[in-house]
C-alpha positions in Angstrom: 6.6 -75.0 -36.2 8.1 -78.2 -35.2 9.9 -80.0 -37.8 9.2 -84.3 -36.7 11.4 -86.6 -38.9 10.6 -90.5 -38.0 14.0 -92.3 -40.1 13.5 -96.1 -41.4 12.5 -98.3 -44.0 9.0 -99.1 -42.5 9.1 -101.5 -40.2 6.7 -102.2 -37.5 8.8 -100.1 -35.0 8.9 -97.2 -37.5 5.9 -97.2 -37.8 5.3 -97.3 -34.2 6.8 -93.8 -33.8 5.8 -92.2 -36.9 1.9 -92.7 -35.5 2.8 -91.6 -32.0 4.8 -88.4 -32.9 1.8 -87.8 -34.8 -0.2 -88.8 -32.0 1.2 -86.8 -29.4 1.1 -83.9 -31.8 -2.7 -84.0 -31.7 -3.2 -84.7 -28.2 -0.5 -81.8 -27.3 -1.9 -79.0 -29.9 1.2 -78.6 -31.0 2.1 -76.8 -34.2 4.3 -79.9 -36.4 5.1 -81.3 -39.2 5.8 -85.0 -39.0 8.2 -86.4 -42.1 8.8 -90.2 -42.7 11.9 -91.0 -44.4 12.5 -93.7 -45.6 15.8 -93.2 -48.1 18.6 -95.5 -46.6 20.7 -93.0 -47.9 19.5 -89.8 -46.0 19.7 -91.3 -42.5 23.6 -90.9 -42.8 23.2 -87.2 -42.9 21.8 -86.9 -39.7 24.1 -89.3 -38.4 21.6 -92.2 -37.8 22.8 -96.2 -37.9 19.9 -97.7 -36.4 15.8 -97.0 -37.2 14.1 -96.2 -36.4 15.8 -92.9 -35.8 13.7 -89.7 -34.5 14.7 -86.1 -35.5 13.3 -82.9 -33.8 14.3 -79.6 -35.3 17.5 -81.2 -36.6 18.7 -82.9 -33.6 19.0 -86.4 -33.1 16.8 -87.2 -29.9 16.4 -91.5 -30.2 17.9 -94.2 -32.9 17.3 -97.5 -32.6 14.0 -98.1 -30.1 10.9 -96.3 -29.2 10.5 -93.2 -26.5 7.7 -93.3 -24.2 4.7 -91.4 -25.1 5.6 -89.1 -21.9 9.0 -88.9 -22.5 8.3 -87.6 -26.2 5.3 -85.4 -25.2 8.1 -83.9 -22.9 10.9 -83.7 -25.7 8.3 -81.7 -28.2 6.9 -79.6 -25.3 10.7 -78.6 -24.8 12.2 -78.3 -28.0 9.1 -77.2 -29.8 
């Protein structure tokens, strides 16, 4: 199973990803589990200073702006 984490507080762009990871999921079949966090204080542990911040399987793939829907259907195709 692929473990999704979308980090921020819940801003627009935040949400943004959190519904495309979830998204792409779907469209993909793929066997996930997408996460929101949205504790300031947890984004330091993966090494995040800018949401929102997009975790795959405990590696930092994208902080700070939004992936295209391709380029994260590839990611979660590859790391999943």
């Amino acid at each position: 199973m692929i473990e999704i984490k979308v980090l921020g507080p819940g801003c627009s762009n935040c949400v943004r990803l959190e519904n495309l990871c979830k998204e792409v999921v779907e469209e993909l079949g793929l066997e996930a589990r997408v996460e929101k966090i949205t504790d300031i204080n947890e984004y330091g542990n993966y090494g995040v200073m800018l949401t929102p911040g997009l975790v795959v399987n405990g590696k930092v793939l994208l902080q700070g702006k939004l992936p295209t829907k391709a380029t994260l259907g590839n990611w979660l195709m590859n790391l999943g």
